[in-house]
KOLSE-383911 format. One line per 5 residues: number of its first residue (from 1); their letters; for each residue x, y, z of N, C-alpha, C. Coordinates in steps of 0.02 Angstrom, whole numbers, plus 50000, padded with zeros to 5 digits. Each point is the difference from the previous one (the first is absolute). Layout:
REM KOLSE-383911
NUM) a) X/Y/Z/X/Y/Z/X/Y/Z | ...
This chain:
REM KOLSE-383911
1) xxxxx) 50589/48603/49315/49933/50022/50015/49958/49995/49937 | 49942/49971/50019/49971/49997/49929/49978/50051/49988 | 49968/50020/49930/49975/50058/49967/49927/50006/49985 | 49968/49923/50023/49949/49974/49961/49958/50006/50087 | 50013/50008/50034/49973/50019/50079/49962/50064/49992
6) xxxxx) 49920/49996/50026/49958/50028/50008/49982/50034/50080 | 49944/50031/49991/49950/50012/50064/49993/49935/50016 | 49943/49983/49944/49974/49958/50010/50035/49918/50036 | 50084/50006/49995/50006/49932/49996/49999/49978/50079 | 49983/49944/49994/50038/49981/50102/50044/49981/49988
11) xxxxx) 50032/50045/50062/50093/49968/50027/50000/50008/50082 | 49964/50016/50032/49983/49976/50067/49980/49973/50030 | 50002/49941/50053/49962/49950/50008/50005/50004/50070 | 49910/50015/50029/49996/50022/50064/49984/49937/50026 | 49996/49954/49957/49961/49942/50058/50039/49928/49951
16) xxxxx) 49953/49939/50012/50036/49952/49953/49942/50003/49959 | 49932/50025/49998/49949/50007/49944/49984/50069/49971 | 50050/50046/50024/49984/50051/49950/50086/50059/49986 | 49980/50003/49931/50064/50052/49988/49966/50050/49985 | 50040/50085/50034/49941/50041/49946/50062/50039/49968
21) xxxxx) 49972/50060/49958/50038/50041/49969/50002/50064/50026 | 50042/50062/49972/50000/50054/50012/49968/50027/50010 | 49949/49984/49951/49924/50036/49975/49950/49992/50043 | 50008/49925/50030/49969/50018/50088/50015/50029/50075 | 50087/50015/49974/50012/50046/50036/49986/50063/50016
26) xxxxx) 49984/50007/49904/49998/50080/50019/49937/50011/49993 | 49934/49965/49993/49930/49989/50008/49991/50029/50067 | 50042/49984/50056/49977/50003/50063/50004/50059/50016 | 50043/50063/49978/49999/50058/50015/49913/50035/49969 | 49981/49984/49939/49933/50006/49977/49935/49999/50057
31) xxxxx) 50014/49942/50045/49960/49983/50038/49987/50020/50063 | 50068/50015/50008/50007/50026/50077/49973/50086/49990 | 50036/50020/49933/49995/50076/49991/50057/50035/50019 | 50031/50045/49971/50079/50001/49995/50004/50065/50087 | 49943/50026/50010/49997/50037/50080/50012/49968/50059
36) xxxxx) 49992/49926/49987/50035/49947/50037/50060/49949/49981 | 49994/49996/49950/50062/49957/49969/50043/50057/49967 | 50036/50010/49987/50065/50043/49978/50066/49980/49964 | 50016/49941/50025/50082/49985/49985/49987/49905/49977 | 50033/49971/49985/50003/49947/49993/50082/49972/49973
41) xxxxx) 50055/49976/50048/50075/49964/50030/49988/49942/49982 | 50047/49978/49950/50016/49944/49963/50076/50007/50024 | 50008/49927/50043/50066/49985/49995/50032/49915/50006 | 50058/50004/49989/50026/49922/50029/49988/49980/50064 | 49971/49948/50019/50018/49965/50064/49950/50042/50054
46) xxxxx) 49930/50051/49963/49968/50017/50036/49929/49982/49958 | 49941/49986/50025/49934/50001/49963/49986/50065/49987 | 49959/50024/49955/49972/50055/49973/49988/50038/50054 | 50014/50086/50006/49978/50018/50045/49970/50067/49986 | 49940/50012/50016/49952/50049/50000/50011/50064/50050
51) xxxxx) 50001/50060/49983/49989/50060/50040/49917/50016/50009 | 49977/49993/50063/49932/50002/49995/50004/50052/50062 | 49956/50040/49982/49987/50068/50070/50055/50012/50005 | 50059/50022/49963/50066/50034/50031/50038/49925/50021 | 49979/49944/50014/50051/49937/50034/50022/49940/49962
56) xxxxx) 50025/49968/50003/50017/49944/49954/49974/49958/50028 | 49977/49944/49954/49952/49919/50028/50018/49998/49953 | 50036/49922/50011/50036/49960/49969/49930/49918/49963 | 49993/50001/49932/49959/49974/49998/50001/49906/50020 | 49982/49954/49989/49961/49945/50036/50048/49966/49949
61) xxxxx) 50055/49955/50003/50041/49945/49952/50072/50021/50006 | 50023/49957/49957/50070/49982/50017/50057/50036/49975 | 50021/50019/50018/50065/50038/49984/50036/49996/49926 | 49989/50048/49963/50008/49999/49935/50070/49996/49975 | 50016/49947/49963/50069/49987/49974/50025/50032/49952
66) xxxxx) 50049/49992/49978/50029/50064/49955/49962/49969/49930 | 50001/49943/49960/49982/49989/49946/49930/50062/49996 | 49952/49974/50039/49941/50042/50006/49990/50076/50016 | 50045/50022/50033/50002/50061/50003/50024/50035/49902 | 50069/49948/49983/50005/50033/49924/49960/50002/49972
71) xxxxx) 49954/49951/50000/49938/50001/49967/49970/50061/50003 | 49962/49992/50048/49969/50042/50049/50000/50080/49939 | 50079/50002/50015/50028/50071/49983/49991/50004/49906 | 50027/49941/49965/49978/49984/49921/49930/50037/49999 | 49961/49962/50020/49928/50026/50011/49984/50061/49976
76) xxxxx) 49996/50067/50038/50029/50037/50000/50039/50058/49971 | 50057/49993/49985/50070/50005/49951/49982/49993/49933 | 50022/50064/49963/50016/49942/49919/50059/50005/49988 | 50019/49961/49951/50092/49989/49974/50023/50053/50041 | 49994/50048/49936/50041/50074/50028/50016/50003/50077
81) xxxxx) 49949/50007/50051/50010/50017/50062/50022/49942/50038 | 50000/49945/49998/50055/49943/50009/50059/50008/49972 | 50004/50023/49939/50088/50019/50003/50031/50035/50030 | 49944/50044/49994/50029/50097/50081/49997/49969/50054 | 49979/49939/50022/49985/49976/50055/50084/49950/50004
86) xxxxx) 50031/49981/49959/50063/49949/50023/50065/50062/49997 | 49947/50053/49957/50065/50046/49995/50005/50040/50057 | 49958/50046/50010/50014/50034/50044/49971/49980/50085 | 49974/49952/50016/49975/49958/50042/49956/50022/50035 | 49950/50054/49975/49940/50018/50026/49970/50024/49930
91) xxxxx) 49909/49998/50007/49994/50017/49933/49922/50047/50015 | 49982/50063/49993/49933/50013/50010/49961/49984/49928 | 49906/49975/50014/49983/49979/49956/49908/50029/50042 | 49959/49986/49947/49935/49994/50013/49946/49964/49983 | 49952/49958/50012/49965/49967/49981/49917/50012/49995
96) xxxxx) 49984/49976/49951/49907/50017/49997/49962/49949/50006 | 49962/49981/50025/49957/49970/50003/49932/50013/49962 | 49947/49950/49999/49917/50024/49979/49991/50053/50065 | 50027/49988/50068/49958/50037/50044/50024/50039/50042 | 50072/49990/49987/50050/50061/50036/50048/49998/49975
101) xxxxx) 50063/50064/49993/50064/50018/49977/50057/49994/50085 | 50054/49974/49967/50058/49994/50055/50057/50022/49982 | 50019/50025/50058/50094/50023/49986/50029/49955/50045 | 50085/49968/49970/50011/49961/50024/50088/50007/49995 | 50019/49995/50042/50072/49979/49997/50021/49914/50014
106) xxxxx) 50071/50018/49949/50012/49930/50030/50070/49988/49968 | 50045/49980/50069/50060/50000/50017/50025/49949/50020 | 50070/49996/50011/50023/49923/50029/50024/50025/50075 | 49989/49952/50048/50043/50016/50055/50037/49943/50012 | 50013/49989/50068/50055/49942/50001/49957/49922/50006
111) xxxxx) 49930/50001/49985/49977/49936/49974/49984/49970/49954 | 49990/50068/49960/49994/50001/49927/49945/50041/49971 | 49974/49999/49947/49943/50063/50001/49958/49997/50030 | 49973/50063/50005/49948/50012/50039/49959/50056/49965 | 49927/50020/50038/49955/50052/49968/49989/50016/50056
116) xxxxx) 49992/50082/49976/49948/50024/50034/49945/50036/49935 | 49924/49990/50046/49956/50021/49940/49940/50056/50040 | 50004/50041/49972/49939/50042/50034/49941/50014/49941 | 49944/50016/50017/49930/49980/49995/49976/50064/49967 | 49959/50043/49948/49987/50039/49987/49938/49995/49973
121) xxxxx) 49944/50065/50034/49951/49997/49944/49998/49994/49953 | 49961/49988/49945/50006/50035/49935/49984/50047/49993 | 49973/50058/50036/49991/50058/49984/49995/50037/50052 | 50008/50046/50011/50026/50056/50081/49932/50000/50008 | 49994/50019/50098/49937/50001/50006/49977/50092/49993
126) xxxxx) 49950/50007/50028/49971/50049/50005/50051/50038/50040 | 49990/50066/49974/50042/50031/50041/49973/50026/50068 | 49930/49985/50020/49975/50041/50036/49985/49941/50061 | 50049/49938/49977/49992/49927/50033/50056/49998/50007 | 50067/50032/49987/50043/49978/50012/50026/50026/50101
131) xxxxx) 49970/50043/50020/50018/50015/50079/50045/50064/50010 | 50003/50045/49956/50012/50080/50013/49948/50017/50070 | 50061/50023/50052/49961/50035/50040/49971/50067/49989 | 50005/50031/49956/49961/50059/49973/49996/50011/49927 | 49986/50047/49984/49970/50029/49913/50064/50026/49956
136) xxxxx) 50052/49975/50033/50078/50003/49957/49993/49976/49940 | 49974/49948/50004/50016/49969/49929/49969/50058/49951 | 49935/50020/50023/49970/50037/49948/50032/50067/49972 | 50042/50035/50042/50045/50037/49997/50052/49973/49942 | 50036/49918/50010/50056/50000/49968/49965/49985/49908
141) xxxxx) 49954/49947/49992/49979/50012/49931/49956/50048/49978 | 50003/50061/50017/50000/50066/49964/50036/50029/49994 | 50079/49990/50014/50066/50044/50020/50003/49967/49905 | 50047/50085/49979/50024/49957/49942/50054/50014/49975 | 50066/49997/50090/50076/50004/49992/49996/49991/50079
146) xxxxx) 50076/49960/49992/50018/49994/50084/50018/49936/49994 | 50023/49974/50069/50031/49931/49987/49976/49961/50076 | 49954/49962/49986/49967/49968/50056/50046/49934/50025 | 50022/50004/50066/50035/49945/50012/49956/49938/50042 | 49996/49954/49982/49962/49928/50050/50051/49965/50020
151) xxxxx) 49999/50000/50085/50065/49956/50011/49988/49952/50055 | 50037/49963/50012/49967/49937/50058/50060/49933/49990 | 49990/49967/50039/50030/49934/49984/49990/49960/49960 | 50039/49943/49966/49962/49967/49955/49950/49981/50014 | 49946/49984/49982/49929/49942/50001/49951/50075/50040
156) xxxxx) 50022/50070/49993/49947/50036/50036/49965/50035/49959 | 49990/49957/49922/49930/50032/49968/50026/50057/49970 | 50052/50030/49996/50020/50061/49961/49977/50001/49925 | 50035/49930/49963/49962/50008/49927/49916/49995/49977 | 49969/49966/50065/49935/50020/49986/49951/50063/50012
161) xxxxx) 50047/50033/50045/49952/50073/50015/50027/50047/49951 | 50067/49996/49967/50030/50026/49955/49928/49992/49945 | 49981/49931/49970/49981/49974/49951/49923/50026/49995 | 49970/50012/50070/49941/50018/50000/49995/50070/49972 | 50035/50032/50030/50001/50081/49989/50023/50020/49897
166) xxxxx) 50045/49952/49986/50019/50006/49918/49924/49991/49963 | 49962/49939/50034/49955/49961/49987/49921/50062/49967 | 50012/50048/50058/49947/50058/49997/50013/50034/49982 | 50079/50025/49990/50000/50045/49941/50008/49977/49937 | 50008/49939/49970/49983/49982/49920/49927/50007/50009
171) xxxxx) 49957/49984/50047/49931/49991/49992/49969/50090/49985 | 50036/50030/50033/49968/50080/50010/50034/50050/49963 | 50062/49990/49964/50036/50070/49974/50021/49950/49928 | 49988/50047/49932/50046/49977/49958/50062/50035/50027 | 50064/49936/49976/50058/50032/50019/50036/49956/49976
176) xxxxx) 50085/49999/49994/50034/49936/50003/50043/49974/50062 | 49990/49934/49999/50030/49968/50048/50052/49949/49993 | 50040/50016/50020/50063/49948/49981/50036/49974/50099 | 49996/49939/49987/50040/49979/50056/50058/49934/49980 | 50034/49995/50051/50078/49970/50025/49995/49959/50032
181) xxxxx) 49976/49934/49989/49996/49949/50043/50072/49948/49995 | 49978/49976/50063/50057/49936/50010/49994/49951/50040 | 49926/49949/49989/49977/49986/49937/49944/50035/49998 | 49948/50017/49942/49945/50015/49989/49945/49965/50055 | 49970/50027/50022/49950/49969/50066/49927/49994/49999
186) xxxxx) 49967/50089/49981/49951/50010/49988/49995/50010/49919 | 49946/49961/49954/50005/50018/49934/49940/50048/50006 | 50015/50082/49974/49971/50055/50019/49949/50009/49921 | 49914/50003/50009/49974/50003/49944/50026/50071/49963 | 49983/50024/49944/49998/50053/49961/49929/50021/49991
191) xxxxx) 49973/50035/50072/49933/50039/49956/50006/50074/49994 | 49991/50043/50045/50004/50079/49954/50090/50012/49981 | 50049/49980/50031/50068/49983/50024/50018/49970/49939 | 50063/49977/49957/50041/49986/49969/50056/49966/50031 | 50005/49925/50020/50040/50006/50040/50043/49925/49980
196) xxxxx) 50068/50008/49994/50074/49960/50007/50016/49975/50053 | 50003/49930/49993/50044/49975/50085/50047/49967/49948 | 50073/50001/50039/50059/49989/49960/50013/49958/50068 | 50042/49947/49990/50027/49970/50063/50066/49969/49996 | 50047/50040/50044/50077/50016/49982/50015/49897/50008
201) xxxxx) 50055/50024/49945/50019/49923/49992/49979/49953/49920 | 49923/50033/50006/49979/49980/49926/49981/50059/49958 | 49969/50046/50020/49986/50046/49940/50057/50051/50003 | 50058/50013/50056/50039/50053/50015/50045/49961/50040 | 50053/50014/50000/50070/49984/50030/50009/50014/50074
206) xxxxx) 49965/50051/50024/50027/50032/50073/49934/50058/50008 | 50001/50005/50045/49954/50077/50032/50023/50046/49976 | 50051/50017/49993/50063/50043/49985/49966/50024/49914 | 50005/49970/49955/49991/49988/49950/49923/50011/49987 | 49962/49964/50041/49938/50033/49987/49991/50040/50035
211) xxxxx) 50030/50032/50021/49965/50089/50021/50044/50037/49950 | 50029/49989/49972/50046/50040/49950/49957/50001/49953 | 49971/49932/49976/49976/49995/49931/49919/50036/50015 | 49978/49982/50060/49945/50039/50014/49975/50075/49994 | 50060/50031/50022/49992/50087/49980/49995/49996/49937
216) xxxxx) 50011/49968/49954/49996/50016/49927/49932/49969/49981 | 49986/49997/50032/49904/49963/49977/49954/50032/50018 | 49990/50052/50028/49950/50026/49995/49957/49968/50077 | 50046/49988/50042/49914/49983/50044/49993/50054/50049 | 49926/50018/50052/49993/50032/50031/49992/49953/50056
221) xxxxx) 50002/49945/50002/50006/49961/50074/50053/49940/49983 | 50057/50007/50061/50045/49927/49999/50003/49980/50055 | 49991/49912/49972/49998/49955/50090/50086/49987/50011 | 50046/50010/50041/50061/49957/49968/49992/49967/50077 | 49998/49924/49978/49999/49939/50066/50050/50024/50069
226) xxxxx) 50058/50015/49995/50026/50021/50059/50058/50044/49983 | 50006/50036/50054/50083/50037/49995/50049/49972/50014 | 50043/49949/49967/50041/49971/50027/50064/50025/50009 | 50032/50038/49983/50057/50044/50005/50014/50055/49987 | 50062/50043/49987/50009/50072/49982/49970/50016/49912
231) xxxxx) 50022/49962/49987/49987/50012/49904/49908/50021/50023 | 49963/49933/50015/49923/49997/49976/49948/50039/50032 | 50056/50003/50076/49977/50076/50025/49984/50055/49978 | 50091/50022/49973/49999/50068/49962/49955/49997/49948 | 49984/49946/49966/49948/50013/49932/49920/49998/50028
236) xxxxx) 49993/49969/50055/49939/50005/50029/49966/50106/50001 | 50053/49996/50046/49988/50084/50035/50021/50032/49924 | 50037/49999/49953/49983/50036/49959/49947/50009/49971 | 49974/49935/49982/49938/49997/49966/49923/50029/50041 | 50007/49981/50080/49958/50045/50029/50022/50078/49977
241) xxxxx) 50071/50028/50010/50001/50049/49991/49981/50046/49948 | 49994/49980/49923/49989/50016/49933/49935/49975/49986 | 49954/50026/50054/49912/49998/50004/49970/49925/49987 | 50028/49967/50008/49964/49950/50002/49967/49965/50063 | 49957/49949/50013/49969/49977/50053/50060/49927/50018
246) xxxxx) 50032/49996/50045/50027/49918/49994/49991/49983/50064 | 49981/49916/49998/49992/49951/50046/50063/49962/50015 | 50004/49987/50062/50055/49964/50019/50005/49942/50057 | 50052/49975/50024/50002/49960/50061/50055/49988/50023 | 50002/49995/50073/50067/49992/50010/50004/49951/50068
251) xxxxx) 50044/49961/50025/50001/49963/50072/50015/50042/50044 | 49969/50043/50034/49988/50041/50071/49953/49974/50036 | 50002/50021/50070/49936/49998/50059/49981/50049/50004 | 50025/50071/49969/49948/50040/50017/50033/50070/49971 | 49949/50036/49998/50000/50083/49978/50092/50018/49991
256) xxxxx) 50003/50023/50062/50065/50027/50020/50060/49964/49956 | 49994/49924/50007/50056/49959/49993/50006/49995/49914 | 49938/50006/49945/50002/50022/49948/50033/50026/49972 | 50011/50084/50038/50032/50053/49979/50056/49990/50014 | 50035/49981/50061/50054/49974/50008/50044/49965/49935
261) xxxxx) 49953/49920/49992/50014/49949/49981/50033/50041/49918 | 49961/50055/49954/49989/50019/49943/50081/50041/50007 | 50007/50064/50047/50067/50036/50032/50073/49960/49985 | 49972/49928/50054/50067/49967/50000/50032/49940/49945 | 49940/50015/49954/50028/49971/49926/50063/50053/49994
266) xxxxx) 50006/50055/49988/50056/50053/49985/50071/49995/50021 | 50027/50010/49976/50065/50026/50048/49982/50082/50035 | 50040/49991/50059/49992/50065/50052/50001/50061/49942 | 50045/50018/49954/49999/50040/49976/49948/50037/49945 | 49947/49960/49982/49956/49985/49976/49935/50019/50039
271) xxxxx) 49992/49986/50050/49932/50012/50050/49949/50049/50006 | 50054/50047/49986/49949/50062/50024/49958/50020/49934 | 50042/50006/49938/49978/49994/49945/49936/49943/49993 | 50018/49955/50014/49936/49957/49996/49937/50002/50049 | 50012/50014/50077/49950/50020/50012/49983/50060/49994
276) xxxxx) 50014/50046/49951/49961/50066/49973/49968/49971/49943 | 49994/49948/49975/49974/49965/49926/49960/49953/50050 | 49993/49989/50036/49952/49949/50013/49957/50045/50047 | 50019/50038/50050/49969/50065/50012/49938/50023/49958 | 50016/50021/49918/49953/50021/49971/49968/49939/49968
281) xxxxx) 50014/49952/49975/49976/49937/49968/49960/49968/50033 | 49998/49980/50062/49959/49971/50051/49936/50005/50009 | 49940/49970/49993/49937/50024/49985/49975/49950/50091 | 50007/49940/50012/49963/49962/50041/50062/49955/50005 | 50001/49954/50076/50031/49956/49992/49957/49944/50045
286) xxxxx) 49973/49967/50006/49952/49929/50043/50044/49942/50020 | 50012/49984/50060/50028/49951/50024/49960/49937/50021 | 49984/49947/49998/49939/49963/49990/50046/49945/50044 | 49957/49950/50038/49998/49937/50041/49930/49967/49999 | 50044/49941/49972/49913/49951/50007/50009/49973/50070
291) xxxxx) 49948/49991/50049/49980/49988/50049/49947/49922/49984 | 50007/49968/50049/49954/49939/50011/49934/50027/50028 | 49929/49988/49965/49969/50021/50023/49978/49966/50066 | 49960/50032/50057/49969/49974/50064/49953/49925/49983 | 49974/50004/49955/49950/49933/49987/50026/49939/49971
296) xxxxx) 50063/50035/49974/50051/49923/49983/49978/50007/49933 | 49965/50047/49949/49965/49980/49945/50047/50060/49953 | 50083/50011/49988/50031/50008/49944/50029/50052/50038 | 50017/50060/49970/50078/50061/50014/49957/50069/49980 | 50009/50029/50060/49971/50085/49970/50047/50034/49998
301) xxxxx) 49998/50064/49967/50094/50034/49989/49984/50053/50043 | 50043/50035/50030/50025/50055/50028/50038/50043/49977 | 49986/50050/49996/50021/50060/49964/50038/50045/50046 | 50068/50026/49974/50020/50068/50020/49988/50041/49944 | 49962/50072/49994/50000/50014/49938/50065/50102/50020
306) xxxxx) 50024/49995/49962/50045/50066/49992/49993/50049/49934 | 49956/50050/50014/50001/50057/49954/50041/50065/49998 | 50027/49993/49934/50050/50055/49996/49970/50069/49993 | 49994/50017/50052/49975/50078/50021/50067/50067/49991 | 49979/50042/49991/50067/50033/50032/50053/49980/50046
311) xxxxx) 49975/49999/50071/50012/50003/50053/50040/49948/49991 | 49987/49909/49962/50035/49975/50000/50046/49999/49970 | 49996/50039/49928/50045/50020/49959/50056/50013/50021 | 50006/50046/50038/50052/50053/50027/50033/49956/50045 | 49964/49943/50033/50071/49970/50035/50021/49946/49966
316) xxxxx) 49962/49973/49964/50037/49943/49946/50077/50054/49977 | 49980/50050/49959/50048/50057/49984/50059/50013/50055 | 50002/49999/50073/50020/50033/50049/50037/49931/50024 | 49984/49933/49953/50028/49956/50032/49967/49989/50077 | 49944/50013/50024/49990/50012/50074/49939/49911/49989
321) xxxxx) 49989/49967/49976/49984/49941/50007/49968/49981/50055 | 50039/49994/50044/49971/49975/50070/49932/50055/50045 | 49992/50041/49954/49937/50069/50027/49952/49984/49958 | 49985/49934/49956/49948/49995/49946/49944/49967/50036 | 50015/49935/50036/49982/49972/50076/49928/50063/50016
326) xxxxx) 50030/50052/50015/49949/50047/50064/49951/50028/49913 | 50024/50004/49932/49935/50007/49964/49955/49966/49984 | 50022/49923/50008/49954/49950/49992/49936/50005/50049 | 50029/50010/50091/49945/49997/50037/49965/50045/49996 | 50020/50071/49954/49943/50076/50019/49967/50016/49946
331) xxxxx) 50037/49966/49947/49966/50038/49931/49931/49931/49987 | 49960/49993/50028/49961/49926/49976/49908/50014/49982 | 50005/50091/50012/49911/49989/49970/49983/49981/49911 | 49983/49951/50006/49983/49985/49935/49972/50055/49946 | 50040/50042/49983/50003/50044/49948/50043/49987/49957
336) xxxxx) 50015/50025/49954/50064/49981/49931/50071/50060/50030 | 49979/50043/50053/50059/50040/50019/50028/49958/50073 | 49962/49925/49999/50053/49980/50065/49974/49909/49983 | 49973/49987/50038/49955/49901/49976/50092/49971/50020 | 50021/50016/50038/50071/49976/50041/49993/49936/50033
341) xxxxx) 50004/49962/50040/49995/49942/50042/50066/49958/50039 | 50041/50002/50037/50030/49951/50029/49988/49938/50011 | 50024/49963/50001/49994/49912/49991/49979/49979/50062 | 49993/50024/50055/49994/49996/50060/49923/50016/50015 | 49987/50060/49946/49928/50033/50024/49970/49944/49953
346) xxxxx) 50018/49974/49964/49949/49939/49931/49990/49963/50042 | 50046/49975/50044/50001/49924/50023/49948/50020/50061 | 50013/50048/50026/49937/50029/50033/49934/49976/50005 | 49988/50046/49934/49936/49959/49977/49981/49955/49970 | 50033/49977/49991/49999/49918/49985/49980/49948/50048
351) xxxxx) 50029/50017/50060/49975/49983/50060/49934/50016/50029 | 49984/50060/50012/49970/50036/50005/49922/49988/49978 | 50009/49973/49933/49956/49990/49975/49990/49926/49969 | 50026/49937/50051/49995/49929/50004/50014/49970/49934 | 50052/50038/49962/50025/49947/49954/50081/49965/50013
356) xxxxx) 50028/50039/50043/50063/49936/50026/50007/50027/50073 | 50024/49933/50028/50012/50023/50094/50050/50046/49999 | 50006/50022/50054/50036/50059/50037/50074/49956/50017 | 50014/49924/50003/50073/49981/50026/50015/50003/49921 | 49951/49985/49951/50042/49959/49907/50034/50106/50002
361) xxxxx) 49927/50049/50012/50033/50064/49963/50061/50023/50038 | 50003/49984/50037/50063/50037/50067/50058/49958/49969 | 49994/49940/49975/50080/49942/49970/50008/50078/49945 | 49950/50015/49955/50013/50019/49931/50015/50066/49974 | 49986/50044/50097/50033/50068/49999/50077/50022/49993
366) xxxxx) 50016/50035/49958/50063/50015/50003/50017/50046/50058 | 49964/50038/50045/50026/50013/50057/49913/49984/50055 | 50026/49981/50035/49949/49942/50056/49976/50065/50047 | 50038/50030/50013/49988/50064/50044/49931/50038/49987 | 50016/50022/49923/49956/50029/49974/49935/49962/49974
371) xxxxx) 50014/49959/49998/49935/49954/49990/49960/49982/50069 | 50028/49984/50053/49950/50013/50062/49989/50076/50009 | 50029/50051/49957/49971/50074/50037/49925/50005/49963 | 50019/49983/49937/49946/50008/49932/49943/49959/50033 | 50016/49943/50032/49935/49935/50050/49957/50042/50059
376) xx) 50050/50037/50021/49965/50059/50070/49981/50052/49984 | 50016/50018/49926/49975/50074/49977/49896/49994/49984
């Protein structure tokens, strides 16, 4: 693979009069606007393929051969992450552009490498643009301890509503901010805020490691990119626990399955102890789905939002889980002692109020039942 391979170079050739490069690959997410474009699938023996509105369209030329795909990936890659790339046969990386930043994986499968690349602002949007169904957010950047969880499937916008909310508190509180990326996504300014993005792999070894090294720094806000197991867990909820504010993420569909998901990191013997630590640590948890909008014109998110009230306290504590369900639907007047929501009542109004049809929100309910009751209510 050469070394001397650019953006700029062509190694694709869509026609017999034109080759283009990466760099017009990844131009096209610019254009479209990343609320419609999202993902962009580089592989063998398939043409480029675009995630547009939640779907894949496969773009216009010929099926890309492996020479060009290495390329492709050179591009891209520097030394270093081409060597992590023959060594360990997947490699995460990120790219900048003049007009947008990308995260990108890229792995071999059984045709040979391949990418996947997703699309990032350069800078989080507004938070008051990002699609909170109520005045939560304003609640969570004035909190200043607790451990806010954002969870969803991949591609459901978690690191950007995460990014908005960090975004307003460097803008509004001196404080320090330190986060745990993997890879770095949003580059977060420093205005009243002080703020570190470390991104495990290059500035830190593991999550693990930077939440260790983190308590010894002094911050009053930490982002750590996800909970991926028992270790980064336990250092997560500590660090909520020992007054600090922390951000997080995790792969759930929703409220309930969170708490679960966090529980059954443990061994049985372990549990109860931990949900009495996550019990008190727990500040908010938001379950988010991007939805296709009704006009065909990009993805609106849907919110479950879960506030740790007492009431919910005590059954996180009680292990009683499956009774959190009936606080979501009662606790919801937008005050800071409830601003609750079920995913069912969002999608609601979402409908409701002609930004996606009633068959896309009913696919995207986690229980369908309740989403036609929330339609008749």
């Amino acid at each position: 693979m050469s070394t001397e391979i650019t953006l700029d170079t062509p190694v694709y050739k869509v026609s017999e009069f034109k080759t283009i490069c990466m760099m017009d690959l990844l131009d096209y997410f610019a254009q479209a606007g990343t609320m419609r474009v999202s993902d962009l699938h580089i592989k063998v023996g398939s043409p480029p393929i675009y995630r547009v509105d939640g779907s894949l369209q496969r773009m216009k030329g010929p099926p890309l051969d492996a020479d060009s795909v290495r390329s492709l990936a050179a591009s891209l890659l520097s030394n270093p992450e081409l060597e992590l790339l023959a060594k360990n046969r997947s490699v995460d990386s990120s790219c900048f552009t003049e007009k947008m930043q990308f995260r990108l994986n890229c792995f071999l499968d059984n045709d040979g490498i391949a990418l996947a690349i997703r699309a990032l602002e350069t800078t989080p949007p507004p938070v008051e643009s990002v699609g909170f169904p109520n005045d939560v957010w304003r609640d969570i950047i004035n909190k200043q301890q607790g451990l806010i969880l954002v969870t969803g499937v991949t591609g459901a916008g978690k690191s950007t509503t995460i990014a908005s909310m960090l975004s307003r508190i460097a803008q509004t509180r001196a404080c320090r901010i330190i986060t745990l990326e993997d890879p770095v996504e949003y580059r977060l300014k420093s205005s009243q805020a002080l703020i570190s993005q470390r991104e495990v792999g290059r500035d830190v070894p593991s999550f693990e490691r930077g939440l260790r090294d983190c308590l010894r720094e002094d911050p009053d806000v930490i982002f750590v990119g996800e909970m991926r197991d028992r270790e980064s867990a336990m250092w997560t909820l500590t660090a909520a626990e020992t007054g600090h504010l922390v951000f997080s993420t995790l792969h759930t569909r929703d409220c309930r399955g969170s708490v679960t998901r966090i529980l059954d990191m443990f061994p049985p013997n372990q549990q109860d102890e931990v949900a009495s630590q996550l019990s008190l640590g727990l500040s908010h948890i938001i379950s988010q789905k991007l939805l296709p909008r009704a006009d065909g014109q990009g993805r609106i998110v849907a919110m479950e939002v879960l506030n740790n009230i007492y009431s919910v306290s005590n059954l996180i504590r009680l292990g009683k889980i499956e009774q959190i369900y009936s606080q979501l639907q009662t606790r919801t007047k937008n005050i800071p002692e409830e601003r609750m929501i079920t995913l069912e009542r969002s999608l609601a109004r979402l409908v409701k109020n002609g930004s996606v049809t009633a068959l896309e929100a009913e696919r995207w309910a986690n229980n369908p039942q309740a989403f036609i009751e929330e339609m008749q209510a």
